[in-house]
Backbone bond lengths (Angstrom), bond angles and torsions (degrees), N, CA, C in turn:
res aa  C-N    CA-C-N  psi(-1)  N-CA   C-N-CA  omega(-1)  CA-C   N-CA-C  phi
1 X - - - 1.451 - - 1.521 110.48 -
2 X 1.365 117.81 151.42 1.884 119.72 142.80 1.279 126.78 -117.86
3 X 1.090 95.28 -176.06 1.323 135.20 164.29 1.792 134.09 -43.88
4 X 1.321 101.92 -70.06 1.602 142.93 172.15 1.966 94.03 88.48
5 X 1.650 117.27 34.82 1.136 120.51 147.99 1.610 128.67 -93.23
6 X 1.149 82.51 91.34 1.427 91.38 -165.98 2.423 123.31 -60.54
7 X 1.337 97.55 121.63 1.363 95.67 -159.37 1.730 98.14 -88.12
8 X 1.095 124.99 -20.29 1.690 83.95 157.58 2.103 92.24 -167.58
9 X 0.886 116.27 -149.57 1.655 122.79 162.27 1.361 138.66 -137.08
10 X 1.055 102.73 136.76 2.031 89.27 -149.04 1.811 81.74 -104.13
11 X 1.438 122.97 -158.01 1.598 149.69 -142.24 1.387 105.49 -160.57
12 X 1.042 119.86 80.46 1.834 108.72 154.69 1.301 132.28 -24.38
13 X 1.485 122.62 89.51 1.022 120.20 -168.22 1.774 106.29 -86.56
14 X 1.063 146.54 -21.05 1.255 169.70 74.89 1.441 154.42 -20.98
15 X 0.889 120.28 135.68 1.829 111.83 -171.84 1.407 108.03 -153.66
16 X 1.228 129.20 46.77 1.898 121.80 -177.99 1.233 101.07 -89.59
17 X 1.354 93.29 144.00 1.442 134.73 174.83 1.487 105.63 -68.94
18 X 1.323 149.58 104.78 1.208 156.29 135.99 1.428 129.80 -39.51
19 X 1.480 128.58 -3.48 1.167 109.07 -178.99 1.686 115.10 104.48
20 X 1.895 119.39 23.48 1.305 115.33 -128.14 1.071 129.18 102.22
21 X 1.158 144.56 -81.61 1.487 141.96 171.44 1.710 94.64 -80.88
22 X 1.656 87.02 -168.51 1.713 124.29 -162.57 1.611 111.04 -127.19
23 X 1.131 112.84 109.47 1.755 97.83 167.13 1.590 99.49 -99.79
24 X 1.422 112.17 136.34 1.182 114.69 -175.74 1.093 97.93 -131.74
25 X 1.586 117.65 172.48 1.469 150.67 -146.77 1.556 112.65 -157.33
26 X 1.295 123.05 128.01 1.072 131.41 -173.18 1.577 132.13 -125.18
27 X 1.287 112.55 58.37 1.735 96.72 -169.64 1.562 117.82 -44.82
28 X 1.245 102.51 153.15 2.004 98.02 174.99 1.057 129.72 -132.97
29 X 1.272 123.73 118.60 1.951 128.19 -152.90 1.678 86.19 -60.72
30 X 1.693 106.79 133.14 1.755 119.49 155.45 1.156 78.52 -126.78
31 X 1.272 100.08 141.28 1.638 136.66 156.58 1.678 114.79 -171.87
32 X 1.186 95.20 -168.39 1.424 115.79 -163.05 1.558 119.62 -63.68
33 X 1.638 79.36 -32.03 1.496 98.58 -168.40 1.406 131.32 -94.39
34 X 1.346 100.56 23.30 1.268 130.39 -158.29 1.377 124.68 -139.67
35 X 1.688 124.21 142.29 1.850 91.20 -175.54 1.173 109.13 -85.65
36 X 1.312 125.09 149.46 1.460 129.19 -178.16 0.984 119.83 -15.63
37 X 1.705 137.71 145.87 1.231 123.32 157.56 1.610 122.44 -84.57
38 X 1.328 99.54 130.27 1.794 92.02 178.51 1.534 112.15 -83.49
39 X 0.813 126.27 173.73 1.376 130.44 -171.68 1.279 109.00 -84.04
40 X 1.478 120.82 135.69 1.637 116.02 169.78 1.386 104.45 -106.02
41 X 1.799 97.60 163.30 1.325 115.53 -136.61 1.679 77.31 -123.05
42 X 1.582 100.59 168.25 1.781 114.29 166.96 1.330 113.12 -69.98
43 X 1.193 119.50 126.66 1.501 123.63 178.03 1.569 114.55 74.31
44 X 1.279 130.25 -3.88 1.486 137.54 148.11 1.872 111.95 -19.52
45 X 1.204 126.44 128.49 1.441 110.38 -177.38 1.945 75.36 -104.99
46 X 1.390 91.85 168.26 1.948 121.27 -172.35 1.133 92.51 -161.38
47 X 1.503 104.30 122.40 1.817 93.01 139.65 1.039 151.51 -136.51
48 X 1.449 126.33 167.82 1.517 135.84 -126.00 1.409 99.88 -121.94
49 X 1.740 133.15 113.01 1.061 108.96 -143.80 1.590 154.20 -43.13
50 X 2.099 81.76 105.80 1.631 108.95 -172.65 1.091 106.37 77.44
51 X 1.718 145.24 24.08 1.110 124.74 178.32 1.654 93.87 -130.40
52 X 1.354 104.68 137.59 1.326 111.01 -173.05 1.280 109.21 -85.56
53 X 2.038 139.24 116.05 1.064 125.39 -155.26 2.156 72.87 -138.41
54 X 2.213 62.66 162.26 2.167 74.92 176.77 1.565 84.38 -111.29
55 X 1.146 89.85 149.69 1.676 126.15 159.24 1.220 126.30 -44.98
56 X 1.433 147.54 99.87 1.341 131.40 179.74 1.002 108.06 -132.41
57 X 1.085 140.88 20.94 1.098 140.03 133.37 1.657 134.32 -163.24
58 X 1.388 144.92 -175.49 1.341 119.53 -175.25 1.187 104.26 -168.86
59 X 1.445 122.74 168.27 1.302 131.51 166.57 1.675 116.38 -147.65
60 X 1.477 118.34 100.63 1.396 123.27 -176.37 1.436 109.53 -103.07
61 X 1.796 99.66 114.72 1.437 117.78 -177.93 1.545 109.85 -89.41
62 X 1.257 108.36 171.07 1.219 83.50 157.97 1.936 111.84 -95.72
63 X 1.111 119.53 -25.73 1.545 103.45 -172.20 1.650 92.70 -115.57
64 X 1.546 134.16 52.19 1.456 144.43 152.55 1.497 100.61 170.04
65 X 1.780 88.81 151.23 1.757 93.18 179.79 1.635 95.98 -130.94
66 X 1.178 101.47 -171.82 1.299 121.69 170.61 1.532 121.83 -160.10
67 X 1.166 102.79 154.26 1.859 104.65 169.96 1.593 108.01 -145.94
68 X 1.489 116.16 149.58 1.551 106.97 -171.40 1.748 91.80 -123.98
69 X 0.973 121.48 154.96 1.627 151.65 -161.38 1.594 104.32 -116.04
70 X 1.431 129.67 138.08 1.714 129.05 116.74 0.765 115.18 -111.25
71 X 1.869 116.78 128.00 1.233 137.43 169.98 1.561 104.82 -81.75
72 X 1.436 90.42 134.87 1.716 100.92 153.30 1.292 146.69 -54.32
73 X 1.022 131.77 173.64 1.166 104.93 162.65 1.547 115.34 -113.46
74 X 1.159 129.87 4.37 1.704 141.23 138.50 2.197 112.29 -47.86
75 X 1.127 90.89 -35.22 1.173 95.55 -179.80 1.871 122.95 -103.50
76 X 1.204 128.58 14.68 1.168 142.48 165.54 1.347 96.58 -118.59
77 X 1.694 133.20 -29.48 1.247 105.58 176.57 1.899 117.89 -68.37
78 X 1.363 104.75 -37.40 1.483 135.15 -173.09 1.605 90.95 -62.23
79 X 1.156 127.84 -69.67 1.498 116.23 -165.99 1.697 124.37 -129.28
80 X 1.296 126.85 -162.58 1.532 105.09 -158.25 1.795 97.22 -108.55
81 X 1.268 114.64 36.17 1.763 108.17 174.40 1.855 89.77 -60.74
82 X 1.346 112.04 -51.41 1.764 95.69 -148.19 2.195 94.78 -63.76
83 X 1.154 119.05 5.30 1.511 92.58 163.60 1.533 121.17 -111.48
84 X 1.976 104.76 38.40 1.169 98.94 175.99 1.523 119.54 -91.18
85 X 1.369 144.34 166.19 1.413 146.32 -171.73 1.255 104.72 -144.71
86 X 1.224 115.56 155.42 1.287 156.87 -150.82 1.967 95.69 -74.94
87 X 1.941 126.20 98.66 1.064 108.25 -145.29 1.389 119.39 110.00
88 X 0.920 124.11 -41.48 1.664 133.88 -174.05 1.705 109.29 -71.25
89 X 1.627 99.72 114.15 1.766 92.29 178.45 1.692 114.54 -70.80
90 X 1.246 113.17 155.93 1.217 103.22 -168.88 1.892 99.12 -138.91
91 X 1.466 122.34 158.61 1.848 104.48 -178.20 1.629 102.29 -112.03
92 X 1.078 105.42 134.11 1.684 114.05 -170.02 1.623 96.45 -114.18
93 X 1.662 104.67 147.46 1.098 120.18 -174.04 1.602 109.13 -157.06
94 X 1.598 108.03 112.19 1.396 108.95 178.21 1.171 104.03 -73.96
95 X 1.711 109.67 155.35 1.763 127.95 -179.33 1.657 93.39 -43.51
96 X 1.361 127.94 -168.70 0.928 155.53 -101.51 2.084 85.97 -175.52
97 X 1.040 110.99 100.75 1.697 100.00 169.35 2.048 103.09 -127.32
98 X 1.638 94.43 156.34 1.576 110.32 -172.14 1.534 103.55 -27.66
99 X 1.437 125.70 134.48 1.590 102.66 166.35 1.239 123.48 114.49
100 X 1.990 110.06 -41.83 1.488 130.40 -164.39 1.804 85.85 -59.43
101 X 1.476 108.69 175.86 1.753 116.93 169.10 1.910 85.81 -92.09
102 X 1.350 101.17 169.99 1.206 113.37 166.89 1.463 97.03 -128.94
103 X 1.257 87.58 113.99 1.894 93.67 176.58 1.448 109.64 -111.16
104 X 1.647 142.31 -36.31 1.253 133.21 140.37 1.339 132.06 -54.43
105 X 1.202 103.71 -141.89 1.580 110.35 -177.92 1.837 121.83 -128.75
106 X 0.981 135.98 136.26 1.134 131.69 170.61 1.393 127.43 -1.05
107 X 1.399 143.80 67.26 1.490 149.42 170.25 1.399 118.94 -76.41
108 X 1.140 132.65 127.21 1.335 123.53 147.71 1.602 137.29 -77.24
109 X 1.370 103.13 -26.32 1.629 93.65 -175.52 1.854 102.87 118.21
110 X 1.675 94.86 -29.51 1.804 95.25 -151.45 1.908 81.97 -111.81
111 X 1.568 89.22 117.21 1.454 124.44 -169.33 1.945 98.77 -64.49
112 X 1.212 96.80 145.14 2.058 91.17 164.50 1.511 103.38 -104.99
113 X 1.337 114.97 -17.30 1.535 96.15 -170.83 1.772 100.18 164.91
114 X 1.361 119.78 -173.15 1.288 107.47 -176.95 1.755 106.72 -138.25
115 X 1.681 116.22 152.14 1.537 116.03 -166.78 1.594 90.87 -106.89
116 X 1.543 113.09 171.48 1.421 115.74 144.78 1.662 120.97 -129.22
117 X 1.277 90.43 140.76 1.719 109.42 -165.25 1.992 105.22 -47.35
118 X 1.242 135.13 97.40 1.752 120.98 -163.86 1.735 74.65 -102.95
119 X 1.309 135.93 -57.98 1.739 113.23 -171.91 1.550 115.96 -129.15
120 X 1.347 98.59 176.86 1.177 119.85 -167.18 1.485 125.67 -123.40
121 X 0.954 152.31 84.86 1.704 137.30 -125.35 1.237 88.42 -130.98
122 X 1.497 133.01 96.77 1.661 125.25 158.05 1.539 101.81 -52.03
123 X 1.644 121.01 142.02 1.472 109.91 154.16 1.542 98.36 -158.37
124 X 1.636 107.21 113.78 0.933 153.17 -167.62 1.801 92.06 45.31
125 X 1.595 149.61 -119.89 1.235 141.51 -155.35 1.649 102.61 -101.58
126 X 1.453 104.03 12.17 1.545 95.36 173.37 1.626 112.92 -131.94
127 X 1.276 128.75 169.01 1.079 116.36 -168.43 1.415 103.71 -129.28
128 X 1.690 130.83 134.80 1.309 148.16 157.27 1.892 118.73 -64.90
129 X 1.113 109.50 74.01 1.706 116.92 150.45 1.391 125.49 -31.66
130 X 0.953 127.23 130.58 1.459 138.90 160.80 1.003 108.08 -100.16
131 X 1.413 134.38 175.57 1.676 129.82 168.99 1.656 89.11 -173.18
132 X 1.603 112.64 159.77 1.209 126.14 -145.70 1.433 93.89 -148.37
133 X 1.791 127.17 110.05 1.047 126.88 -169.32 1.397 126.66 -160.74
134 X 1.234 126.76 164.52 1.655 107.99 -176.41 1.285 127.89 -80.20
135 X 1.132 103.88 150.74 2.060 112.10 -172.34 1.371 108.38 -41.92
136 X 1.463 106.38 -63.64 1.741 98.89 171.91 1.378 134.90 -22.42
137 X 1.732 95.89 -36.20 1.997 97.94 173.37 1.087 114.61 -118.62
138 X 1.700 122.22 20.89 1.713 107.96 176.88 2.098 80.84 -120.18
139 X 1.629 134.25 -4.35 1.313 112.54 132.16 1.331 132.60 -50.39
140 X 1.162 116.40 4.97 1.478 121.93 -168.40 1.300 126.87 -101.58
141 X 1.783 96.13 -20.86 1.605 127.02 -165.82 1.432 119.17 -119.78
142 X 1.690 113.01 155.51 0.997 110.31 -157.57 1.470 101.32 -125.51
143 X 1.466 142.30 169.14 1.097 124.08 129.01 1.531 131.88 -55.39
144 X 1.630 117.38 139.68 1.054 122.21 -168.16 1.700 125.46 51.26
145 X 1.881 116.95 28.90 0.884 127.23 157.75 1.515 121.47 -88.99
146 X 1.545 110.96 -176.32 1.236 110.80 -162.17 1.686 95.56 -89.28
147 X 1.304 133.46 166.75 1.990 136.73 157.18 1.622 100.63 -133.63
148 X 0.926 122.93 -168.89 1.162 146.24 146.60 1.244 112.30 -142.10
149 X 1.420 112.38 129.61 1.718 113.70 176.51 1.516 101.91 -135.34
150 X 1.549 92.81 139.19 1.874 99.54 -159.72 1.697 107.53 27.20
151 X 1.417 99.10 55.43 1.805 93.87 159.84 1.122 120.69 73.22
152 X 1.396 131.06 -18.32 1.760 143.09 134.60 1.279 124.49 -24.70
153 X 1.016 131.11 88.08 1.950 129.28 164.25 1.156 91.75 -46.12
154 X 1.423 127.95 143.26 1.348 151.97 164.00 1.503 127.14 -178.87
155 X 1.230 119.85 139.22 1.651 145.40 -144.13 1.506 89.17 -88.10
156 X 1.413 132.82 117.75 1.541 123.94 167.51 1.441 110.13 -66.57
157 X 1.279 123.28 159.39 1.612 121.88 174.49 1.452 110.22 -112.27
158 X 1.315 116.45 -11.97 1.689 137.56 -167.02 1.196 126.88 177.92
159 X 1.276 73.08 131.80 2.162 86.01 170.62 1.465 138.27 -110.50
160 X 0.944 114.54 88.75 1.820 102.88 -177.79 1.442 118.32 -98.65
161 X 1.465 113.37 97.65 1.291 135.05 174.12 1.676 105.73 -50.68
162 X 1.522 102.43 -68.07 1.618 104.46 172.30 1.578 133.32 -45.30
163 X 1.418 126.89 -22.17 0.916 141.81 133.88 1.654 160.48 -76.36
164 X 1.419 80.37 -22.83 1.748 98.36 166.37 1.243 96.47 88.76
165 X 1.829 136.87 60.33 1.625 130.70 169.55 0.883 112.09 -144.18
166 X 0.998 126.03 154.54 1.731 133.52 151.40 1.526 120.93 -141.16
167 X 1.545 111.55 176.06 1.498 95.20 -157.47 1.563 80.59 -149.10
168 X 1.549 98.26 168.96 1.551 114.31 170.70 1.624 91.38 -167.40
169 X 1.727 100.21 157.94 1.426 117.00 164.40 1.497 119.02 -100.61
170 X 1.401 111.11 120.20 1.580 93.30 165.21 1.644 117.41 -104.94
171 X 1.065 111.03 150.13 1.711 127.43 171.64 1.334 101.34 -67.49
172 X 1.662 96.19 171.60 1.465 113.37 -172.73 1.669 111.44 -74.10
173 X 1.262 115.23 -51.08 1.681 119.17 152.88 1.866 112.35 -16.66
174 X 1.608 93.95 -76.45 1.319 79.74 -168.84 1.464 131.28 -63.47
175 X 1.402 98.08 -27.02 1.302 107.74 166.11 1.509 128.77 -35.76
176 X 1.277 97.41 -52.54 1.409 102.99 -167.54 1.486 107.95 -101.07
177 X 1.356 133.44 14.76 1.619 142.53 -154.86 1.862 92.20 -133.73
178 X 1.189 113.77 -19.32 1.588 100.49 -171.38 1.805 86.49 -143.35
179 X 1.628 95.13 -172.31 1.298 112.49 -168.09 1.961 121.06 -56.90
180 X 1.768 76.91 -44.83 1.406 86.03 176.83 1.316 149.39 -12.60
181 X 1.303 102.40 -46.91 1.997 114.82 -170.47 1.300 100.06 -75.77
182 X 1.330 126.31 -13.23 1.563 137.68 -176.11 1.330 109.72 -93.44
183 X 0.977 122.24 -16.45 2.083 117.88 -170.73 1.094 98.25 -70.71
184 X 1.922 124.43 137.87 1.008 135.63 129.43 1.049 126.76 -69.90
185 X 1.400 119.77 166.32 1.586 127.17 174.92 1.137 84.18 -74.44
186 X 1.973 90.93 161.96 1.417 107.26 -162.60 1.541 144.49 75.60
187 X 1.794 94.63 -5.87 1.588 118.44 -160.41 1.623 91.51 -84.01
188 X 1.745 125.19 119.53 1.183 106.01 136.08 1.205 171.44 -65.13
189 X 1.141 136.93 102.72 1.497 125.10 -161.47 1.445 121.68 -104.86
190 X 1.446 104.84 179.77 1.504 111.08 -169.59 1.815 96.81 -89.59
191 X 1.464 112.19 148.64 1.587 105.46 163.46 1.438 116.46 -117.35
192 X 0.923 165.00 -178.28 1.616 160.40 111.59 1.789 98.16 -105.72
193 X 1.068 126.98 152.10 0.950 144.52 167.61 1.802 113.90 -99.50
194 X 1.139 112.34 166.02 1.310 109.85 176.04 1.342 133.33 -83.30
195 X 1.489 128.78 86.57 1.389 146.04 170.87 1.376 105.26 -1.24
196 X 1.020 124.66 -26.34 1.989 111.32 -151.25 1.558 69.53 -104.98
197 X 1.079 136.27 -55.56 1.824 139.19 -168.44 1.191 114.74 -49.33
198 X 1.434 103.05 -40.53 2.201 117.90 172.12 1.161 113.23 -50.52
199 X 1.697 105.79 -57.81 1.517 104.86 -175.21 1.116 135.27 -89.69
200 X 1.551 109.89 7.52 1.472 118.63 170.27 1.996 100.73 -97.89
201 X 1.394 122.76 -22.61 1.360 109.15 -178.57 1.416 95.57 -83.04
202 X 1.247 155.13 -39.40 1.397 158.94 -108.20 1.943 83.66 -125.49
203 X 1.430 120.28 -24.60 1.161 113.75 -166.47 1.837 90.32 -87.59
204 X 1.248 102.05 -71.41 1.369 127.49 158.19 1.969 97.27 0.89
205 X 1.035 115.98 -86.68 1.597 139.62 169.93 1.199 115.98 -23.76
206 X 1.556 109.94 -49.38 1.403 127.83 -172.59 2.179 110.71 -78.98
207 X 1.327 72.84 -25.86 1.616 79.54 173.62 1.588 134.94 -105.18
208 X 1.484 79.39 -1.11 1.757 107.73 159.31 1.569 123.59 -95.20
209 X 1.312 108.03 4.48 1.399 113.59 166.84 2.154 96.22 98.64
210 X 1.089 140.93 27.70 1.421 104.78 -130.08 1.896 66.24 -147.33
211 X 1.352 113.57 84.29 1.655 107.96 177.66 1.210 133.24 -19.13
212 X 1.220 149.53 -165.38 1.479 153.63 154.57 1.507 99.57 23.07
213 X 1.449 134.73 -8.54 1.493 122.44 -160.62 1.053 120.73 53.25
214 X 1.564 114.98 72.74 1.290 116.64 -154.46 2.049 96.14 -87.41
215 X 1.428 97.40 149.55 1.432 107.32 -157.72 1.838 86.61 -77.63
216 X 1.342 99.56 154.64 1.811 96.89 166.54 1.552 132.55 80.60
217 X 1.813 96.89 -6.97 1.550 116.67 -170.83 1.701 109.44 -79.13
């Protein structure tokens, strides 16, 4: 599991097409400014914004690392890794081990679907997001609940079901610590919704007669 505190942002050093899936490549910022990188292991899950990927392979330098990915093809349909390129910053986040602080909120890794960025709201050193997405996952959301977007913990500020939006503010930190301060409009991203919210609507559903809790009903 994580967090959606994202520990630093790596660089697509790679992006091939497999046939269906993705073998991917990951350079990974070490520096100073950063806590050490520990070494990743075979089969280690990380994730790559918000998407929980296994490890297959790696290279730990000491002054640059790397880790390489196969994507599924359940998982390029579900979220926007397959439109990453070669260059593309990306926010990496090791699992969650006994001990870590929990400074976000409950993440899994396992994406619901993906938004696109329609605004951008400077207000005063932080900026107000919009995001543009399907009913199925803004039923999911609350005001002043938890999201993850591309793997970001962040507090929603609004919901418009009737319209298809939601919004969050990010700070200057995050801004400049994850992908964020970089999105254009138009940018797709990954969403997860909040787990504890799933299983109380999906229960909710189930006790409304309404099978599987079907999303969107």
């Amino acid at each position: 599991m994580f967090t959606g505190i994202v520990e630093r942002t790596g660089v697509v050093e790679t992006a091939v097409d497999t046939g269906g899936g993705l073998a991917l490549r990951i350079g990974v910022m070490v520096d100073s400014s950063h806590e050490p990188w520990r070494d990743a292991e075979l089969g280690e899950s990380i994730g790559v914004n918000g998407v929980c990927l296994t490890v297959v392979d790696f290279d730990n330098g000491e002054d640059s690392a790397a880790v390489s990915f196969e994507v599924v093809p359940e998982s390029l349909e579900k979220t926007a890794l397959g439109a990453l390129r070669a260059g593309d910053a990306v926010n990496i986040e090791r699992s969650l081990r006994a001990g870590d602080s929990f400074g976000g909120h409950y993440v899994t890794g396992h994406v619901d679907g993906t938004g696109e960025v329609v605004e951008m709201e400077r207000q005063g050193d932080q900026v107000l997001f919009r995001i543009s997405t399907l009913p199925g996952l803004t039923d999911q959301m609350l005001d002043k609940g938890s999201i993850a977007v591309d793997g970001v913990s962040l507090t929603i500020v609004e919901v418009d079901r009737v319209e298809g939006w939601f919004s969050f503010a990010a700070i200057p930190h995050t801004l400049a610590w994850t992908t964020l301060g970089t999105l254009p409009a138009g940018h797709t991203v990954n969403i997860e919704t909040d787990a504890f919210g799933k299983w109380a609507l999906h229960g909710l559903r189930l006790g409304n007669g309404k099978p599987g809790g079907q999303e969107g009903q």
